[in-house]
ROSE-4610 file (N, C-alpha, C; in Angstrom, 1 decimal, always signed):
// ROSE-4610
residu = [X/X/X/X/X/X/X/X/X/X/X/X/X/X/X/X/X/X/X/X/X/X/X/X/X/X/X/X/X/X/X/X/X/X/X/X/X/X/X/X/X/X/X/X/X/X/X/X/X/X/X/X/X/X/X/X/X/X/X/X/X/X/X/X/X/X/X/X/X/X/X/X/X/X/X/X/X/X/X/X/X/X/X/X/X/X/X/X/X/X/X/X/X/X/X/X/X/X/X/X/X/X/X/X/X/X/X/X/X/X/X/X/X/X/X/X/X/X/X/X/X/X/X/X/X/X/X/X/X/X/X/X/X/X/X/X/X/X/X/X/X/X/X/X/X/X/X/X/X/X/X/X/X/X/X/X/X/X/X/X/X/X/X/X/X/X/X/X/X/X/X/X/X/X/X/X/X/X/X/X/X/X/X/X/X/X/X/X/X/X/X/X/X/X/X/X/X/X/X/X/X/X/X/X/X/X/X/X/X/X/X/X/X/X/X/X/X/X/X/X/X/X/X/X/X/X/X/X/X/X/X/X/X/X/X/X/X/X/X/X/X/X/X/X/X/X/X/X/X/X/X/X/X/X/X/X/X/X/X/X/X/X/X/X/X/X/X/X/X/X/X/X/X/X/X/X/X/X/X/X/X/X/X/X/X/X/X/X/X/X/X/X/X/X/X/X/X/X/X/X/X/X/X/X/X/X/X/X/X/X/X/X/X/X/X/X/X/X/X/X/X/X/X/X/X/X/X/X/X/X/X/X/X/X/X/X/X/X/X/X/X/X/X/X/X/X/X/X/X/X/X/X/X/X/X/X/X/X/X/X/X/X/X/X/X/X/X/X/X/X/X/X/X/X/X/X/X/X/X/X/X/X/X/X/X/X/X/X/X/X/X/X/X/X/X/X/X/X/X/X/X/X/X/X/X/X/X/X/X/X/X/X/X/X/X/X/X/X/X/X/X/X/X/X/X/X/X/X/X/X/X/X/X/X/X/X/X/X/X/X/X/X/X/X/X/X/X/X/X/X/X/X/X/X/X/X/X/X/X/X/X/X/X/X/X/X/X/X/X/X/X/X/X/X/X/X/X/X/X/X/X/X/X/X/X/X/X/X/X/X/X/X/X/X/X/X/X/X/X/X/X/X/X/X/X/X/X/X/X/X/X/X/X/X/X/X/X/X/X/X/X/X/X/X/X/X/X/X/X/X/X/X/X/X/X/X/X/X/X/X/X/X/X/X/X/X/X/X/X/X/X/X/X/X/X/X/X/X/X/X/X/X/X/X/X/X/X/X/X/X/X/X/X/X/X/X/X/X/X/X/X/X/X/X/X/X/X/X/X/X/X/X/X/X/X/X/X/X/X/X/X/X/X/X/X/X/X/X/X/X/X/X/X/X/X/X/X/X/X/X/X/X/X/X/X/X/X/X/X/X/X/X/X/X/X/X/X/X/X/X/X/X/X/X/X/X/X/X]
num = [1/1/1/2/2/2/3/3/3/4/4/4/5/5/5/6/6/6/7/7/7/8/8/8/9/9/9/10/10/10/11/11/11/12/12/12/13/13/13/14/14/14/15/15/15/16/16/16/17/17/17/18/18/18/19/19/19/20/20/20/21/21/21/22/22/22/23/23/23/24/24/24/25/25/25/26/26/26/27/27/27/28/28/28/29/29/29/30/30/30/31/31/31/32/32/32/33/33/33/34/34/34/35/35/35/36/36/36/37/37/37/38/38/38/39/39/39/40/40/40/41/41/41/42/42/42/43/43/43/44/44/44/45/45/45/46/46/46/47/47/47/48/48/48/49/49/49/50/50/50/51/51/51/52/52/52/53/53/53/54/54/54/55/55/55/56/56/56/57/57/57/58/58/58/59/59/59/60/60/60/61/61/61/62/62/62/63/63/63/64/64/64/65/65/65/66/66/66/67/67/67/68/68/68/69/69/69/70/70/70/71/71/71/72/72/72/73/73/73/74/74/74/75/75/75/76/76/76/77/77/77/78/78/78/79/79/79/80/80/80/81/81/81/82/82/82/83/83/83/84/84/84/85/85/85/86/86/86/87/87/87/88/88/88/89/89/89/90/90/90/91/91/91/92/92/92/93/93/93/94/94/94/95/95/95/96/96/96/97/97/97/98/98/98/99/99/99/100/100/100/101/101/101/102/102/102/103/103/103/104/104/104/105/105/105/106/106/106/107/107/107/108/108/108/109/109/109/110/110/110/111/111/111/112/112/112/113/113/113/114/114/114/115/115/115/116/116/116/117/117/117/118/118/118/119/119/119/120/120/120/121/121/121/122/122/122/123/123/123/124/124/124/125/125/125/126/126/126/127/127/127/128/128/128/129/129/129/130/130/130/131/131/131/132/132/132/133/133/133/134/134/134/135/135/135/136/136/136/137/137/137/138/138/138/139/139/139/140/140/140/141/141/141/142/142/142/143/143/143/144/144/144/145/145/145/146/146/146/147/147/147/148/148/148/149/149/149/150/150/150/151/151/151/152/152/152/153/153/153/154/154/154/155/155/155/156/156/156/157/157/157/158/158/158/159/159/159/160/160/160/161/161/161/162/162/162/163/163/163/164/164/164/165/165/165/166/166/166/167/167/167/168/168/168/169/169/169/170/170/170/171/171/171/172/172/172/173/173/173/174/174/174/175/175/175/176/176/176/177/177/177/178/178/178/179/179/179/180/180/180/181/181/181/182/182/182/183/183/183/184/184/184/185/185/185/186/186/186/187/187/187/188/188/188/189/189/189/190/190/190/191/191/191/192/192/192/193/193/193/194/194/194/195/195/195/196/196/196/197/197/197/198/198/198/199/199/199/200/200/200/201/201/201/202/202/202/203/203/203/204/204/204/205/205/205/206/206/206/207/207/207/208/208/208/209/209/209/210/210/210/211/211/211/212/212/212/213/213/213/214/214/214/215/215/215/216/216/216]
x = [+0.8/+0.0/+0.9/+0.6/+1.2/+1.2/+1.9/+1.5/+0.6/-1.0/-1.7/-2.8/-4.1/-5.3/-6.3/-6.6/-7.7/-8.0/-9.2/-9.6/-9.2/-9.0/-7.8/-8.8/-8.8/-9.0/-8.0/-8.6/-7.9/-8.6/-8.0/-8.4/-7.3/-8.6/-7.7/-8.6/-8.1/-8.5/-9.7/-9.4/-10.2/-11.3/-11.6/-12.3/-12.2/-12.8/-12.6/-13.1/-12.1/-12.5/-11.9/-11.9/-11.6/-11.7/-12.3/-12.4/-12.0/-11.1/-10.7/-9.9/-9.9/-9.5/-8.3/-7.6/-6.5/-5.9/-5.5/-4.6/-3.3/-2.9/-1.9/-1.5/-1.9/-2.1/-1.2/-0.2/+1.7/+1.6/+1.4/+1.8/+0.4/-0.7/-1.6/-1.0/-1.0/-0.5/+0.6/+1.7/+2.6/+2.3/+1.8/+0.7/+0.1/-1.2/-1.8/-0.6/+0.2/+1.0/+1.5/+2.7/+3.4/+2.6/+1.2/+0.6/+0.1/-0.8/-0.6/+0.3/+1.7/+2.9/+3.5/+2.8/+3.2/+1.9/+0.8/-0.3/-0.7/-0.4/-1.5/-2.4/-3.3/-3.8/-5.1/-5.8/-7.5/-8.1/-8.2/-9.2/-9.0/-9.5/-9.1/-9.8/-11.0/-11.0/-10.5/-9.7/-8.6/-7.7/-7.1/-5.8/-6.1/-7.4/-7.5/-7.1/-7.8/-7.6/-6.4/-5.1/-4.6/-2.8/-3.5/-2.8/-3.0/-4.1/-4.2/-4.2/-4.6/-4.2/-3.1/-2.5/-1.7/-0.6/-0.2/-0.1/-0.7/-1.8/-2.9/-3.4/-3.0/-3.8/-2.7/-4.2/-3.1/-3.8/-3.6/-3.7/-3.3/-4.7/-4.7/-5.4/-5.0/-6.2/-7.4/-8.7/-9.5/-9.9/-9.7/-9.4/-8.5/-8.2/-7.7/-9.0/-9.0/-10.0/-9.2/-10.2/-9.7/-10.1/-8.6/-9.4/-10.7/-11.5/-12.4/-13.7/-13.6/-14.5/-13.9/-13.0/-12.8/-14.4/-14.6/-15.7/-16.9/-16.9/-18.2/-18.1/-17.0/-16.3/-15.7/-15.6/-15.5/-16.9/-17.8/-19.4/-19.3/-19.3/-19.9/-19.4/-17.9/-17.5/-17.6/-17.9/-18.1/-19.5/-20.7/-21.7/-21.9/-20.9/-20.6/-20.0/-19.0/-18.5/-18.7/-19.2/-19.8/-18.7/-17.5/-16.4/-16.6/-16.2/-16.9/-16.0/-14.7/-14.5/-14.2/-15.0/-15.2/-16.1/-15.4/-16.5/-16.9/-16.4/-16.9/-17.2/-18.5/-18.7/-19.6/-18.5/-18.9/-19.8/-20.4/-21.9/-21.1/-22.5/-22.0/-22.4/-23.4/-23.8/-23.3/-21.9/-21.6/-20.4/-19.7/-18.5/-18.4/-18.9/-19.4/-20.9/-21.1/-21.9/-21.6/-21.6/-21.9/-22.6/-22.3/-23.2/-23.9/-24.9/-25.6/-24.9/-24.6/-24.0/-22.3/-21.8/-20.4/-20.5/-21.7/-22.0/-21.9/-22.3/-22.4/-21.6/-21.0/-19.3/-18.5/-18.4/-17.4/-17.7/-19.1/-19.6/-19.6/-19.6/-19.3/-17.9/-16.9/-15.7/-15.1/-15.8/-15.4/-15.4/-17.1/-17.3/-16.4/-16.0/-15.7/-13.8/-13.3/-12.5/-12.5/-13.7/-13.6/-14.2/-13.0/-13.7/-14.5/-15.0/-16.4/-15.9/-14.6/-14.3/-14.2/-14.0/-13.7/-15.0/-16.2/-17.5/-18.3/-17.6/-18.7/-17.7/-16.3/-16.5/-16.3/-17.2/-17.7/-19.3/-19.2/-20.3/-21.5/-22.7/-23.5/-23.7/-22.7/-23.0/-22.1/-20.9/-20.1/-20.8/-22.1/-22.6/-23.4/-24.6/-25.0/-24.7/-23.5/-22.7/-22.5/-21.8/-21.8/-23.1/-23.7/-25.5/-26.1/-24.9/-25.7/-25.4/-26.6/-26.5/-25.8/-25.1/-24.5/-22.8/-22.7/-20.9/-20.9/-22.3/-21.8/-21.4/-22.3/-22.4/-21.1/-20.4/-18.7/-17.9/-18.3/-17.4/-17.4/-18.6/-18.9/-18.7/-18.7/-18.1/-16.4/-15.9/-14.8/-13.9/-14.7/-15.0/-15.1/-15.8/-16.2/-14.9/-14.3/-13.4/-12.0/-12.1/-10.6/-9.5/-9.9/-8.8/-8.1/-8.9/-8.1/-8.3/-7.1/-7.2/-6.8/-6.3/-5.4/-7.0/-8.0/-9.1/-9.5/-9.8/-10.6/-10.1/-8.4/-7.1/-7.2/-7.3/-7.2/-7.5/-8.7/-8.9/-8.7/-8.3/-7.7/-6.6/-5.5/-4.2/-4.3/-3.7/-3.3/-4.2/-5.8/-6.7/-7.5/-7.6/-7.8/-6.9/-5.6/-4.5/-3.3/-2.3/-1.2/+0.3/+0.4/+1.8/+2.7/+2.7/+3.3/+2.6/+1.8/+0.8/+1.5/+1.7/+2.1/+1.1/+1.7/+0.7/+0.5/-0.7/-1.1/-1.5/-0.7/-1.4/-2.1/-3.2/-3.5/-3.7/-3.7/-2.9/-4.4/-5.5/-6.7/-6.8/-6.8/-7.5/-6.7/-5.2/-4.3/-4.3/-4.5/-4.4/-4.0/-3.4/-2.4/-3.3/-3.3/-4.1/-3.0/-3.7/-2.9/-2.7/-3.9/-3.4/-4.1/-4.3/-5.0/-6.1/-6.2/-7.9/-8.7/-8.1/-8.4/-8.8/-7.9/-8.3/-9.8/-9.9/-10.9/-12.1/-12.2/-13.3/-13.7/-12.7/-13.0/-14.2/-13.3/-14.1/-15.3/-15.8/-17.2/-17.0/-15.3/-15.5/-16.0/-15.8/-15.8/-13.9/-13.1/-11.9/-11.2/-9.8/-9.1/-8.0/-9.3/-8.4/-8.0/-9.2/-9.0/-7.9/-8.0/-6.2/-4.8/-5.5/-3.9/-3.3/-3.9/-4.2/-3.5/-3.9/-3.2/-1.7/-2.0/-0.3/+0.4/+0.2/+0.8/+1.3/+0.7/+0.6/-0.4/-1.4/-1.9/-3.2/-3.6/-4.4/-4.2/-4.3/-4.3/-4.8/-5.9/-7.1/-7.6/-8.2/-9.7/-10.5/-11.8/-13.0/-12.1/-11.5/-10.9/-10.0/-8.7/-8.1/-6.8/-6.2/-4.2/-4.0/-3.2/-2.9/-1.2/-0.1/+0.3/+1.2/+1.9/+2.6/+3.7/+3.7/+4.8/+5.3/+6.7/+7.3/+7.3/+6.8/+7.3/+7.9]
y = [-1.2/+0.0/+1.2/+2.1/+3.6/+4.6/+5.7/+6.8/+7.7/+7.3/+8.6/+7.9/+8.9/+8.7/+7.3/+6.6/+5.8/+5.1/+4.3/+2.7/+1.1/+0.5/-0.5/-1.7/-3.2/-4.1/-5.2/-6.3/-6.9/-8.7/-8.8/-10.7/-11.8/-12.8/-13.6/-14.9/-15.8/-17.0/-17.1/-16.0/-15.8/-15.0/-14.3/-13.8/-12.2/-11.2/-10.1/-9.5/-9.4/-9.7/-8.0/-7.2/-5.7/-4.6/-3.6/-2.5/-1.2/-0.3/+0.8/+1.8/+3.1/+4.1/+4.8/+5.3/+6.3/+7.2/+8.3/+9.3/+8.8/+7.6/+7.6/+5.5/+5.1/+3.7/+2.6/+3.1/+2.6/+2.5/+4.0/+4.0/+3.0/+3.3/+2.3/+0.7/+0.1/-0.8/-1.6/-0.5/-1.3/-0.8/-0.1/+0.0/-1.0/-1.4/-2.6/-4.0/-4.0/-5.3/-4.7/-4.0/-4.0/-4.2/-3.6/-4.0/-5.6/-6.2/-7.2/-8.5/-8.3/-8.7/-9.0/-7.8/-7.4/-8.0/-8.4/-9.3/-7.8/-7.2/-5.8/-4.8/-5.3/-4.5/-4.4/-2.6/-2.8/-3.8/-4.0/-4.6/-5.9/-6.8/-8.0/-9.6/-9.1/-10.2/-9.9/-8.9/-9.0/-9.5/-9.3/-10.3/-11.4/-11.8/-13.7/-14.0/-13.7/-14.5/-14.5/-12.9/-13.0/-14.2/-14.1/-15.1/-16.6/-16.9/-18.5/-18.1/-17.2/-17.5/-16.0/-15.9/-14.8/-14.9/-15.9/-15.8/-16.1/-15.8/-15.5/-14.8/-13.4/-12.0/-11.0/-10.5/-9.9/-8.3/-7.9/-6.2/-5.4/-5.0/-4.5/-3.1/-2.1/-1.3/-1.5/-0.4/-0.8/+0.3/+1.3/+2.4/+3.9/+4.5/+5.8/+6.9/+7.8/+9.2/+10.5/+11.3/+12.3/+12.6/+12.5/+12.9/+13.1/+14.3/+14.5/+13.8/+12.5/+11.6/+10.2/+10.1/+8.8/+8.2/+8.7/+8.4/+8.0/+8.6/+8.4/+6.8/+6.9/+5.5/+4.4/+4.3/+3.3/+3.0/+3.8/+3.3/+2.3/+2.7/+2.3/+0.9/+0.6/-0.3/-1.8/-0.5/-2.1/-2.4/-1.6/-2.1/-3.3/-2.8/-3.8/-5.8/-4.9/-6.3/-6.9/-6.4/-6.5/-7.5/-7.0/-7.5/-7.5/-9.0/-9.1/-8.6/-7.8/-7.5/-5.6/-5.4/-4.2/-3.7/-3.1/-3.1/-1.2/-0.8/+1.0/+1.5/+1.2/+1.9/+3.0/+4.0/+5.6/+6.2/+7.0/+7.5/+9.2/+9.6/+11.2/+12.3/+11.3/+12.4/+12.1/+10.8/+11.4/+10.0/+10.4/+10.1/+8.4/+8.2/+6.3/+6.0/+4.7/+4.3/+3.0/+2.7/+0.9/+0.1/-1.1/-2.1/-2.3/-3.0/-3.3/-4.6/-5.8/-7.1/-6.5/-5.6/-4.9/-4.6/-4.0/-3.0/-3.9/-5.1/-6.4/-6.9/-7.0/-7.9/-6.9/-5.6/-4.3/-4.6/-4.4/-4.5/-5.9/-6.9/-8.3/-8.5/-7.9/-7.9/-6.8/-5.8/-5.1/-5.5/-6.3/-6.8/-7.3/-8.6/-9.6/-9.0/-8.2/-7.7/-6.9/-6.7/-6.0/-7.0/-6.6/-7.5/-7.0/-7.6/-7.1/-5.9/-6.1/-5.1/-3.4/-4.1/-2.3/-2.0/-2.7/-2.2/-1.8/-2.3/-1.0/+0.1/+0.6/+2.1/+2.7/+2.1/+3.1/+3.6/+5.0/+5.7/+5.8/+5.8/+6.3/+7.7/+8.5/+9.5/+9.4/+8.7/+8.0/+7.6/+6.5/+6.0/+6.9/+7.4/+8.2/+9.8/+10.4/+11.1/+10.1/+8.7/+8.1/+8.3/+8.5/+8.5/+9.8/+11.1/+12.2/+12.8/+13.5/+13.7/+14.3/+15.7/+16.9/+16.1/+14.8/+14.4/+13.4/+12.7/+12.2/+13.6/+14.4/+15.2/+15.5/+16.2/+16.7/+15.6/+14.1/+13.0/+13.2/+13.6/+13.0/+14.4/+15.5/+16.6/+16.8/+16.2/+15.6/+14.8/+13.8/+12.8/+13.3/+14.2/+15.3/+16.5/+16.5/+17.6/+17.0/+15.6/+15.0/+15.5/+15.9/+16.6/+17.8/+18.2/+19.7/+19.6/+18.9/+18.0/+19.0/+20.5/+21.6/+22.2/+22.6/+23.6/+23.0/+21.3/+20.8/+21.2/+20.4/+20.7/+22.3/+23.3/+24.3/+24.9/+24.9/+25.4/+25.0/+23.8/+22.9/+23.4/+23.7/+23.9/+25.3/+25.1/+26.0/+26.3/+25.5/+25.7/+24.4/+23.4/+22.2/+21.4/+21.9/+20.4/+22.0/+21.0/+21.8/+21.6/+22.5/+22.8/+21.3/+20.8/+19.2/+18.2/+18.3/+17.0/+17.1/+15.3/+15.2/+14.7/+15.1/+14.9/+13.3/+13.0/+11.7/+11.2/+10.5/+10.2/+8.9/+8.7/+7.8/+7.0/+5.9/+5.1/+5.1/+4.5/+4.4/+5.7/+6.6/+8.2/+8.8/+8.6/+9.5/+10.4/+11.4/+12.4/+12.2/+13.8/+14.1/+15.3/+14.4/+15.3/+16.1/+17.2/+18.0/+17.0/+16.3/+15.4/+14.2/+13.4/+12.3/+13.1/+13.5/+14.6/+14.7/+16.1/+16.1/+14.5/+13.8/+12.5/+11.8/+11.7/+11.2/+11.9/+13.3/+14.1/+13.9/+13.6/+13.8/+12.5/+11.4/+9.9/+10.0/+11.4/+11.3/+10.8/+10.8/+10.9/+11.8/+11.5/+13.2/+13.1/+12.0/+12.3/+11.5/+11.5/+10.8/+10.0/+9.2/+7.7/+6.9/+6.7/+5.4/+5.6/+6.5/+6.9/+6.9/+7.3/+7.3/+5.9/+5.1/+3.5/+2.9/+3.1/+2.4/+3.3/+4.2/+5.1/+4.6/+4.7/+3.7/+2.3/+1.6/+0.1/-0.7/-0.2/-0.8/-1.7/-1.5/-2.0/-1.6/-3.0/-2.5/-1.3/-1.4/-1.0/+0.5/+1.2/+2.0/+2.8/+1.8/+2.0/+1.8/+0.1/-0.4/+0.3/+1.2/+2.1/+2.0/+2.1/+2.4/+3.8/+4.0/+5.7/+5.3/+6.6/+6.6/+7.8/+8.2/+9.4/+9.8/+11.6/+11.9/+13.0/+13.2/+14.2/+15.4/+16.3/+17.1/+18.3]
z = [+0.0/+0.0/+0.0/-1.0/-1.1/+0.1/+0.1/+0.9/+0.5/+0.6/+0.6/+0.8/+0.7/+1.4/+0.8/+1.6/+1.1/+2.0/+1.4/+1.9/+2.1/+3.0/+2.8/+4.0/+2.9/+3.7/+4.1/+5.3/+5.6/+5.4/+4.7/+4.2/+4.9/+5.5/+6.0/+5.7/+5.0/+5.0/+3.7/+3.1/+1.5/+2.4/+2.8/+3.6/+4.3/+3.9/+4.2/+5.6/+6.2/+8.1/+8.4/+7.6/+8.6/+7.3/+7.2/+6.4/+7.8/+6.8/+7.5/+7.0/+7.3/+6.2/+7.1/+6.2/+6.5/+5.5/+6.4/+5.7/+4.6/+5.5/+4.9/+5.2/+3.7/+4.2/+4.2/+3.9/+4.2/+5.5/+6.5/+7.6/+8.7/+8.0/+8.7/+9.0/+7.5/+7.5/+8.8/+8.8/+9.7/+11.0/+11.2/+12.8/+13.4/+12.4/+12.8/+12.7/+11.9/+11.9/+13.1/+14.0/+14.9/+16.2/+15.9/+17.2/+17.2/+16.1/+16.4/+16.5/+15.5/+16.6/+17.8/+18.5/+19.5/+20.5/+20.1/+20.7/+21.6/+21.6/+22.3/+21.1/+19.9/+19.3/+20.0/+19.9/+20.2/+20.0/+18.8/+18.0/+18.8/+19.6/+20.3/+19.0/+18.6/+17.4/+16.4/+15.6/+14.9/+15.6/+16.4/+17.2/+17.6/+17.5/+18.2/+16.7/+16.0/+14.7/+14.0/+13.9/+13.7/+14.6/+15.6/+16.4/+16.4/+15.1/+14.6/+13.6/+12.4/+11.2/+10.9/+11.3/+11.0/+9.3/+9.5/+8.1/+7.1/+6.9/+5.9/+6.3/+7.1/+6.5/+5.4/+4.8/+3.5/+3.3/+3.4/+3.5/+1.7/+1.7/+0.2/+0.6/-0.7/-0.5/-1.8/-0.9/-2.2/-2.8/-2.4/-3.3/-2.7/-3.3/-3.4/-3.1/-2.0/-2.3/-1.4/-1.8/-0.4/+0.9/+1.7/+2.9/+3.2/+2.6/+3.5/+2.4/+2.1/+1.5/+2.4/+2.9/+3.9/+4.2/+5.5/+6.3/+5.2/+4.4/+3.3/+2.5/+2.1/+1.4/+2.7/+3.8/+4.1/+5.1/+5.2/+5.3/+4.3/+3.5/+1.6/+1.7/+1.5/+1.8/+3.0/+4.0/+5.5/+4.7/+4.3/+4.1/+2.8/+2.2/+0.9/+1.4/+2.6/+2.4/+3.7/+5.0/+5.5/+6.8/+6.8/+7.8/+9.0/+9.8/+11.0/+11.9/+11.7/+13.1/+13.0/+12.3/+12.2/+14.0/+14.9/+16.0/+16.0/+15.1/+15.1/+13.4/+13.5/+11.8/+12.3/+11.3/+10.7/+10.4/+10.8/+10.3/+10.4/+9.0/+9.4/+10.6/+11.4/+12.4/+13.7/+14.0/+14.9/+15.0/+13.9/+13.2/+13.4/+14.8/+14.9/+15.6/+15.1/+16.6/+16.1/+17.5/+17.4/+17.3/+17.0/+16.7/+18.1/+18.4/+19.5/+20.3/+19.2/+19.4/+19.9/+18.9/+20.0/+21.3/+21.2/+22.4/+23.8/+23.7/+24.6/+25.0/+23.9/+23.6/+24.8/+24.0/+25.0/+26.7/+27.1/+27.8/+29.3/+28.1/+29.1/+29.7/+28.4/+28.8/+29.7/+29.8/+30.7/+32.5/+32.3/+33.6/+33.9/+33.1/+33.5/+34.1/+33.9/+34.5/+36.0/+36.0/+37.5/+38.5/+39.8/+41.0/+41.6/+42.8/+43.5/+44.4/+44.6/+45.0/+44.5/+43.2/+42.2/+42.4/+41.9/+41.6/+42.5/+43.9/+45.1/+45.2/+44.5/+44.5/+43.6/+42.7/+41.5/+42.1/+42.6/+43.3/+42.1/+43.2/+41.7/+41.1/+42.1/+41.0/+40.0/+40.4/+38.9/+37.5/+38.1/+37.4/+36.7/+37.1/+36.6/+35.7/+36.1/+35.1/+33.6/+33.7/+32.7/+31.5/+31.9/+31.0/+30.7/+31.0/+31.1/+29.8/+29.0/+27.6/+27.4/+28.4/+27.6/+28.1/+28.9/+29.0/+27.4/+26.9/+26.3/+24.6/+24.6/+23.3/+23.4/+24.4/+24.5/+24.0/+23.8/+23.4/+21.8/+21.5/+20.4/+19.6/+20.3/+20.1/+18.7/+20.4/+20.3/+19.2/+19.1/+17.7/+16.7/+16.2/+14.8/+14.9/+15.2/+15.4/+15.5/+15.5/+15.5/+14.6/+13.5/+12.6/+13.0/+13.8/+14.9/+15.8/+16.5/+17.6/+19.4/+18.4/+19.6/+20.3/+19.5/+20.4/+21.5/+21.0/+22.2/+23.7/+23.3/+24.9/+25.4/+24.3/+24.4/+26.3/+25.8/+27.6/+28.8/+28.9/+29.8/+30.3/+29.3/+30.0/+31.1/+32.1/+32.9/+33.9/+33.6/+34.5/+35.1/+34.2/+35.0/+35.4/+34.6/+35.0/+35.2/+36.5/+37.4/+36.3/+36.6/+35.9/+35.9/+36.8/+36.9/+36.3/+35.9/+35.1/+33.7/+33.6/+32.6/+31.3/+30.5/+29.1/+29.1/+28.1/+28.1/+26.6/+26.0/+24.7/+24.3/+23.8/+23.7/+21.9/+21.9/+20.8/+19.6/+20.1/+19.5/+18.6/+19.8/+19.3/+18.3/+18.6/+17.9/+18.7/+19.9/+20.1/+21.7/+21.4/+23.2/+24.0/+25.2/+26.2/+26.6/+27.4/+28.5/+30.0/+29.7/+31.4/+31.6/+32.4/+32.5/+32.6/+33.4/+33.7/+32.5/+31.6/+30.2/+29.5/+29.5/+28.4/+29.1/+30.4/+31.4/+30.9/+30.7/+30.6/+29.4/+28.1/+26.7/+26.7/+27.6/+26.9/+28.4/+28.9/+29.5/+30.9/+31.3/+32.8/+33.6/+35.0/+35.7/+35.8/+35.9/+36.4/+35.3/+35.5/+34.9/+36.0/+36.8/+37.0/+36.7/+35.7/+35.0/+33.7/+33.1/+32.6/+32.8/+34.1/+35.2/+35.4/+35.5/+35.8/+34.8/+33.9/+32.7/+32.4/+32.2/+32.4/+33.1/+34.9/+35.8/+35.8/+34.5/+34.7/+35.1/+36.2/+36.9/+36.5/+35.2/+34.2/+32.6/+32.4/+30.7/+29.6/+29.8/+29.2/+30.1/+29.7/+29.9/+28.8/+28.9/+27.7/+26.4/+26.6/+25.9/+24.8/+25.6/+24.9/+26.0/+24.7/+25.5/+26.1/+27.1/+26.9/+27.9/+27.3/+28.3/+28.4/+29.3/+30.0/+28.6/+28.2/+27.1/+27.8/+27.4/+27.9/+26.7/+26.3/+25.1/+25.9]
């Protein structure tokens, strides 16, 4: 695959198992290979499979467009070919939503990580912030505006996070917070523990996403 914008699938087993678009699909390409190599990619049923049939996935693209026709052309495409481990397809009003059958999948596996101990102190006004319309619209805000990634951070620096908080990037999003805080708020926390957590080590994941500590 070239350096420049398009559409690019992934076939394994004569079988087209992932549709997904990028700016630049050389550098996609060896992303997804080094993370699944490395047995830590998101996508966890792209990596089961690629860790039994790994050599028989073959990475093509399927077409060339521009930038700002991505999202339009790889709807077009998942719906064409209809790839099962696609778990976030693109719509224009709020750049994803998920499948229902994902939604379960994300959901069981989450549980099934927490002990009984974590989940009596998740408070309920924890809980209930999770469901509140105007933390989720700021997500999704967020999402539509990923190509200018500085306004969102913008207001944050210097007033919600302390001169000593270190930046936070995370791997999914492509984008650098000003602090765990910031990244916690973007994905509809009230905090950013669960960022800190994974930065620290102390869990893999949070809302099934890498993040960790940059110095610039």
């Amino acid at each position: 695959m070239n350096e420049h914008s398009g559409i690019y699938r992934i076939d394994c087993q004569g079988e087209c198992i992932y549709v997904g678009q990028s700016i630049n699909l050389r550098s996609r390409k060896s992303s997804h290979l080094r993370k699944l190599r490395n047995n830590n990619h998101y996508n966890i049923y792209l990596q089961r499979l690629y860790n039994k049939y790994g050599s028989d996935f073959i990475f093509s693209e399927i077409e060339e467009c521009d930038p700002k026709d991505l999202t339009e052309r790889e709807m077009f495409w998942i719906q064409k070919l209809n790839p099962k481990c696609n778990m976030q397809i693109p719509s224009d009003s709020t750049y994803f939503t998920i499948t229902e059958e994902s939604r379960k999948k994300m959901s069981q596996a989450t549980k099934s990580r927490m002990t009984d101990a974590m989940k009596k102190k998740i408070s309920e006004k924890t809980k209930q912030a999770m469901h509140r319309p105007d933390i989720w619209q700021n997500f999704i805000n967020g999402q539509k505006s990923k190509i200018n990634k500085a306004p969102w951070n913008k207001g944050l620096r210097g007033v919600m996070c302390a001169p000593n908080k270190k930046k936070v990037y995370c791997e999914e999003l492509d984008m650098i917070f000003e602090s765990a805080y910031a990244a916690g708020l973007y994905l509809g926390a009230q905090n950013g523990k669960g960022v800190s957590r994974v930065c620290l080590g102390q869990r893999n994941k949070y809302k099934n996403m890498h993040f960790k500590y940059i110095d610039e």
